[in-house]
Phi, psi and omega in degrees: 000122175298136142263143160017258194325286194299334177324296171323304193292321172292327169269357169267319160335282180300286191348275170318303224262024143293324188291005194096354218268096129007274183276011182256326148334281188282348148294314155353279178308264177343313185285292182317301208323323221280277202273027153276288173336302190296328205278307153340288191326292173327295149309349181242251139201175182289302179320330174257024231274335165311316192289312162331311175283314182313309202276334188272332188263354168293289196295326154274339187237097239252127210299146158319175182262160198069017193259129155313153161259031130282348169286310198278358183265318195277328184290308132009323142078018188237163156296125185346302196300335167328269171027266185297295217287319168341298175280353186257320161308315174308302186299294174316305166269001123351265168302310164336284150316293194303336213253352160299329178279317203274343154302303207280346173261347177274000000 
């Protein structure tokens, strides 16, 4: 059960670690992953329930700007290539999007 408090301390948490604040990230993460995990398992499936979460805190919590991609691989707990393809997926529904809003208004 979340309380109050901690609801506060996990959003000033996620806050900083949008702002780029490195250890503010990697607390985020840790107090969250579990009941990332579950909800993921849960929605999913168990087998995929690692990959998904690792894929939830990439997309959401986005590297500062200028963080190497062996920095974002290590706060991740993932390999560089994770990463790369990560951010190249990203890039892609991205465009994707812009070019799907833009059928759509034309």
């Amino acid at each position: 059960m979340v309380t109050d408090r901690r609801a506060d301390d996990l959003t000033e948490l996620a806050l900083a670690a949008g702002r780029g604040d490195r250890d503010a990230m990697e607390r985020f993460v840790r107090a969250t992953q579990r009941d990332v995990w579950r909800l993921v398992a849960h929605l999913a499936d168990v087998s995929l329930a690692d990959d998904l979460t690792r894929e939830t805190y990439l997309r959401a919590l986005p590297a500062p700007p200028g963080l190497p991609y062996a920095e974002a691989a290590a706060i991740c707990h993932v390999p560089v290539g994770t990463i790369r393809s990560r951010v190249a997926r990203a890039r892609e529904d991205l465009l994707g999007a812009d070019q799907t809003r833009r059928e759509g208004a034309g």
